[in-house]
C-alpha positions in Angstrom: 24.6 29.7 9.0 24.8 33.6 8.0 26.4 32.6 4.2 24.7 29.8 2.2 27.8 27.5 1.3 25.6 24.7 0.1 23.7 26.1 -3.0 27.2 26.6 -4.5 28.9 23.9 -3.3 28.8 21.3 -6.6 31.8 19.6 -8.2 34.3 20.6 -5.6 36.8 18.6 -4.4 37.4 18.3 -0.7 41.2 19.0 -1.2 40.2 22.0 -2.7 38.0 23.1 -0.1 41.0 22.8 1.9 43.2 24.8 -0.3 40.7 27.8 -1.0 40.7 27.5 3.6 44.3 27.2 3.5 44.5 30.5 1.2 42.0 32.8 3.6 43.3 31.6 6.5 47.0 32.7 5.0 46.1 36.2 4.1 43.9 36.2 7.5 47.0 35.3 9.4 49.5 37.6 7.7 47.1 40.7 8.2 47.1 39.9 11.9 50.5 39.4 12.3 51.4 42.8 10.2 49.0 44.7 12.4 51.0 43.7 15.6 53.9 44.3 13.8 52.9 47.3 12.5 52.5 49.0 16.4 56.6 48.7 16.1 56.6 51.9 13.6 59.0 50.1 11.8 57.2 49.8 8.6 57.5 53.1 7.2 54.7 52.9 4.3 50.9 53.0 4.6 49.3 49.7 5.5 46.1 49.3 4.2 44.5 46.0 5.8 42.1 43.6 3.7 40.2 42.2 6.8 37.0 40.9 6.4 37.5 41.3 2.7 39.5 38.2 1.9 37.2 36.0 0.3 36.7 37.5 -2.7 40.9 37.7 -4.2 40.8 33.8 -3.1 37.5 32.8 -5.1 38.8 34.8 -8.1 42.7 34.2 -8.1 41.5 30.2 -7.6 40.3 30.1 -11.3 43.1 31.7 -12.7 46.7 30.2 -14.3 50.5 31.4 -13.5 50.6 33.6 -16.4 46.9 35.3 -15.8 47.6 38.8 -14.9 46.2 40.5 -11.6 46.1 44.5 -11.3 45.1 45.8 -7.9 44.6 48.9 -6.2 46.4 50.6 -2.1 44.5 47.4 -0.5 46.9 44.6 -2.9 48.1 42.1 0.4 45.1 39.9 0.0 45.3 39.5 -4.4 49.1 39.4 -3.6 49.3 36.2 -1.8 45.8 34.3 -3.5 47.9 35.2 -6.9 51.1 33.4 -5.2 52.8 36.3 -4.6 56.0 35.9 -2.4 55.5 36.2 1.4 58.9 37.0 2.5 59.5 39.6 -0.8 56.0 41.1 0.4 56.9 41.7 4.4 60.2 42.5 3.6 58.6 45.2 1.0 56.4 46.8 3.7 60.1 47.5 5.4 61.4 49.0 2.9 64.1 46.5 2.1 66.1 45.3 -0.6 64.6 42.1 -0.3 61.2 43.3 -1.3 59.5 42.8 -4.1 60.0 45.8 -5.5 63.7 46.2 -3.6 61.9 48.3 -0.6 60.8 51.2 -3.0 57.2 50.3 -3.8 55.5 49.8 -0.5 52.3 48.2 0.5 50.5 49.8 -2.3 52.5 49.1 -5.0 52.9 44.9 -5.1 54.1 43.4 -7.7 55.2 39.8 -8.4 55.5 39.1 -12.2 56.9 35.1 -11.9 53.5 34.5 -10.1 51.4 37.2 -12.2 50.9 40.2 -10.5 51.4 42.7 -12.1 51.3 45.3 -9.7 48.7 47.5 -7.2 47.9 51.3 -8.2 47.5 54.0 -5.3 45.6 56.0 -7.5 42.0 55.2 -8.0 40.2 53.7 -10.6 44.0 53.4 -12.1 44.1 49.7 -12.9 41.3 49.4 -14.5 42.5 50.5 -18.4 45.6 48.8 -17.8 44.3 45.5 -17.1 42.0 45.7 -20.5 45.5 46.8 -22.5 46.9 43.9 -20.7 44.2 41.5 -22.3 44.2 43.6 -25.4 47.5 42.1 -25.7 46.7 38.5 -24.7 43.9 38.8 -27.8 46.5 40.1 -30.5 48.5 37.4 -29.4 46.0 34.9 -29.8 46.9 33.7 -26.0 43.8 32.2 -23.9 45.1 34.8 -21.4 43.5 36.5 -19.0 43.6 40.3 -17.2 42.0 40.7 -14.1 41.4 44.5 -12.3 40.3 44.6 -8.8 38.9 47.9 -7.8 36.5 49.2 -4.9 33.6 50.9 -5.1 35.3 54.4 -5.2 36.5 53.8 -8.1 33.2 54.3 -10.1 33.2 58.3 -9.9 36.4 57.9 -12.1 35.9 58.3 -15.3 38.9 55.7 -16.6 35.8 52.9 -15.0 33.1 53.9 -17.9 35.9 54.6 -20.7 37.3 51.2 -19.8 34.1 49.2 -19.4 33.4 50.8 -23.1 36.2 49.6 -24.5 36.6 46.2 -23.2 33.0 45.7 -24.2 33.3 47.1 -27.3 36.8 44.7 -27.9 35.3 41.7 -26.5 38.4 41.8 -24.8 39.5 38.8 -21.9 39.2 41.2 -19.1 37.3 40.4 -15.4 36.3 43.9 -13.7 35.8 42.9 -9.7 34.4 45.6 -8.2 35.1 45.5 -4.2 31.8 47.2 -2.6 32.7 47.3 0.9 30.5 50.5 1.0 33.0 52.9 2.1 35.7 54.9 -0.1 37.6 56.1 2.9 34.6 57.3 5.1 32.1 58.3 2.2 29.5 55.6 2.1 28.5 54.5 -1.7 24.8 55.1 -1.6 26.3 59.2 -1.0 28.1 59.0 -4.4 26.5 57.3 -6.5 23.3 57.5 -8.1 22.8 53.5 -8.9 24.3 51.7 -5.7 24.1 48.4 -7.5 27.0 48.7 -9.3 26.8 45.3 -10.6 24.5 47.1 -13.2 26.3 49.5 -14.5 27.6 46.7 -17.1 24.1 46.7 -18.7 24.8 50.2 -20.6 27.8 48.4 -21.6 26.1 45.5 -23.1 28.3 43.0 -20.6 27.3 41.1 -18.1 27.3 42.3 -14.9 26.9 39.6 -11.5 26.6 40.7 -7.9 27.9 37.9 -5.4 28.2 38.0 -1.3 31.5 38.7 -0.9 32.4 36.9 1.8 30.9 33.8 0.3 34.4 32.0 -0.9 32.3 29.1 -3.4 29.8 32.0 -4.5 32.8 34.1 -5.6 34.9 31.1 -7.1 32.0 29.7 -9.2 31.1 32.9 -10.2 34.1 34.1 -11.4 35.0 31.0 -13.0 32.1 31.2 -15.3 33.1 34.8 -15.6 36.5 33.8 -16.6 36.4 30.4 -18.7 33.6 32.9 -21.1 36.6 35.3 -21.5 38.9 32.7 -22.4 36.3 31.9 -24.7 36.8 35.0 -26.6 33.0 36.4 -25.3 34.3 40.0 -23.5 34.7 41.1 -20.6 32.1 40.9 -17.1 31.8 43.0 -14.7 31.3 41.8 -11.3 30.2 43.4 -8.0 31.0 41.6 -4.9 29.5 43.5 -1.5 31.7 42.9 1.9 33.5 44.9 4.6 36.6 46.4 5.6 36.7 45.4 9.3 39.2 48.2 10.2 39.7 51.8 9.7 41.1 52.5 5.7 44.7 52.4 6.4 46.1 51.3 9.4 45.1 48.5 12.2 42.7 50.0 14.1 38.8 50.3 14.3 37.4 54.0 13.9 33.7 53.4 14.6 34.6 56.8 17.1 34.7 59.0 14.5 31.3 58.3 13.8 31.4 57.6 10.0 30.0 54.0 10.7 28.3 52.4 13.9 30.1 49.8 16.3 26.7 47.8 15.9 27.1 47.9 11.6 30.8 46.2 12.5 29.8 43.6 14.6 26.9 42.8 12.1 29.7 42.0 9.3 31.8 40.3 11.7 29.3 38.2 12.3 29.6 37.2 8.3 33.5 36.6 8.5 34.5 34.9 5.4 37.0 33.3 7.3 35.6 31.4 10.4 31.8 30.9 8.6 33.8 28.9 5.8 35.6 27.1 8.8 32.5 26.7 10.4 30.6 24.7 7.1 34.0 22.7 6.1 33.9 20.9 10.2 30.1 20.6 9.2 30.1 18.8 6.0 33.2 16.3 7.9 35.3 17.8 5.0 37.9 18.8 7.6 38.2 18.3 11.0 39.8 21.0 14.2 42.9 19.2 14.2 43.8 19.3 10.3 42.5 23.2 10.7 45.4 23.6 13.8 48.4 22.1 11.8 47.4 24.8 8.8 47.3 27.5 11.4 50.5 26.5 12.7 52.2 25.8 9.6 51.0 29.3 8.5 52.2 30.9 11.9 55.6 29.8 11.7 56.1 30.5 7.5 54.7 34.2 8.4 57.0 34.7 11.6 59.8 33.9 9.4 59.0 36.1 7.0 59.2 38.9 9.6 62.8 37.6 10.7 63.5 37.3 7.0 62.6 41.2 6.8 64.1 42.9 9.7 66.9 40.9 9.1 67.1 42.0 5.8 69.3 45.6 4.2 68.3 48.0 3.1 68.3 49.2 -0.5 71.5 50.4 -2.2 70.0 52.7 -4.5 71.8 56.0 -5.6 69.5 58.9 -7.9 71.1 57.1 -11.3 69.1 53.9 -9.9 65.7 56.0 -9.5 64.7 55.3 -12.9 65.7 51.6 -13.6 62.6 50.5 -11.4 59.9 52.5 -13.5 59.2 49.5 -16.4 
C-alpha cells in the first residue's frame, strides 16, 4: 500500500475509523457532485475544489471541540464540512441564496459557520493566519482551553503576515495550530520556484516552535499528529507549525484538469492519484476487516442522497433580499 496506515494506527477505535471514512468520503462526494453541478453555470462564484486534498481538514478538525475555531483560505469546502459546517447553508451559498451561510453574499471563498466553529475562509492570502492567533490570543486572556486553527497553502509563505504571525504566536505561547497545505502549486508557480527552504515545516525552528511535516493524504498520520499538536496547545505550550505535503487533483479554481497548459505533467497527476486519501484509506479499513463493501455502499448512498438534497434545497431556494442599507450589517 502507497500510504503506511499501520505505523499510526494505535488506540483507535473502529467506529472512529469509520467516522474519520465517513467524513472524506462526504467532502469527496460533495466536491463531485458540485463539479457536475457546476457545468450548469448556475453557481455564479469561483469554485475552488479540495480534491485530493481532503485528508488533511478531517485529521485535524477530528481533534478539535464545537467551540475550537477554524480559519481558512479560497479552498474552505473541505475545513467547512470536517468542522460540521452546514451542507445545505454551504450549496445553497455557492448559489448565491438567502439560504446560505452567509445569505448568498460570501461565496465559496468566504465560509463561515460560527454554531459549528468556523469562523470563516479569506480570499486573500496568507490572510487568516494573524487572525487565528488573535482568536487564541483571546481564548488565553480568557483562560479558555480553546483552540485557533489557520489553514493556509504553501503560497502563503511569501507573505509577510506568515513570519509576523509565527513570531508572535511563538513569542505568546499562544493556542494556535498553523497547517500549512503544500500541494506544491500556488496557482501554477511550483514551491521549490519561490521559496528558498521548500521544507516549510522548518521554518518554525527560527521561531523556536515546533514544526512537523506529515503525508497529507495519510488521514491517522494527520490526526495523531495534530492531536499531539493540539492537546500541547491546550496545554498552554504555543503554538506548532505543521506542514502537510498533498495534491490538488484539478486545475486551482474550477472542475477541470489543466495538465495542457503545461505547468504540471499528466504523468505527476496520475502519480498522486495513485495516493488518493480517499480510496487508499478505503482500501486499509476492508483490509484490517474494520469495515466491509457493503457498510462502505450504505455511507455512499446515505451521503448521495443528503448532498442531492442539498442541491434541491439550493435551487429551490430565493434569492437574497438585500437593499445598499443591508451592505454593511454582514461585515461583523
Amino acid at each position: 500500500m502507497l500510504i503506511n496506515f499501520q505505523k499510526y494506527d494505535k488506540n483507535i477505535s473502529l467506529e472512529h475509523h469509520k467516522k474519520l471514512l465517513f467524513e472524506l468520503l462526504k467532502i469527496r462526494l460533495t466536491e463531485e457532485a458540485t463539479a457536475v453541478h457546476h457545468e450548469e453555470q448556475l453557481m455564479k462564484c469561483p469554485i475552488h475544489y479540495s480534491i485530493g486534498q481532503e485528508a488533511i481538514a478531517v485529521g485535524v478538525n477530528a481533534n478539535l471541540n464545537q467551540d475550537d475555531w477554524i480559519f481558512g483560505t479560497h479552498r474552505y469546502h473541505s475545513h467547512y464540512l470536517a468542522k460540521g459546517g452546514d451542507l445545505k447553508k454551504m450549496i445553497a451559498e455557492f448559489y448565491g441564496k438567502d439560504t446560505g451561510c452567509n445569505r448568498g453574499i460570501g461565496g465559496s471563498m468566504h465560509l463561515a459557520d460560527f454554531d459549528a466553529g468556523v469562523m470563516g475562509g479569506s480570499a486573500i492570502v496568507g490572510a487568516n493566519t494573524p487572525i487565528a492567533a488573535g482568536a487564541a490570543m483571546g481564548f488565553m486572556m480568557q483562560n479558555q482551553k480553546r483552540v485557533a486553527v489557520a489553514f493556509f497553502g504553501d503560497g502563503s509563505i511569501q507573505e509577510g503576515t506568515f513570519a509576523e504571525t509565527l513570531n508572535w504566536a511563538s513569542l505568546k505561547k499562544l493556542p494556535v495550530i498553523f497547517v500549512c497545505e503544500n500541494n506544491f502549486y500556488a496557482v501554477q508557480t511550483h514551491t521549490h520556484t519561490t521559496n528558498v527552504n521548500p521544507n516549510i515545516y522548518k521554518y518554525a525552528t527560527n521561531y523556536l516552535m515546533p514544526g512537523i511535516l506529515v503525508d497529507g493524504n495519510n488521514i491517522l498520520e494527520i490526526y495523531k499528529q495534530s492531536q499531539k499538536a493540539i492537546n500541547r496547545a491546550r496545554q498552554g505550550l504555543g503554538p506548532t507549525l505543521i506542514e502537510a505535503r498533498t495534491y490538488r487533483w484539478v486545475e486551482h479554481c474550477g472542475p477541470f484538469e489543466d495538465c495542457e497548459f503545461g505547468w504540471r505533467t499528466k504523468k505527476e497527476l496520475k502519480e498522486w492519484q495513485k495516493k488518493c486519501p480517499v480510496k487508499n484509506y478505503e482500501k486499509y479499513l476492508l483490509s484490517q476487516k474494520i469495515i466491509v463493501k457493503s457498510e462502505i455502499k450504505k455511507i455512499k448512498d446515505r451521503l448521495k442522497k443528503e448532498i442531492n438534497e442539498a442541491f434541491d434545497f439550493a435551487k429551490k431556494s430565493p434569492l437574497p433580499t438585500l437593499t445598499k442599507n443591508d451592505l454593511l450589517k454582514l461585515v461583523y
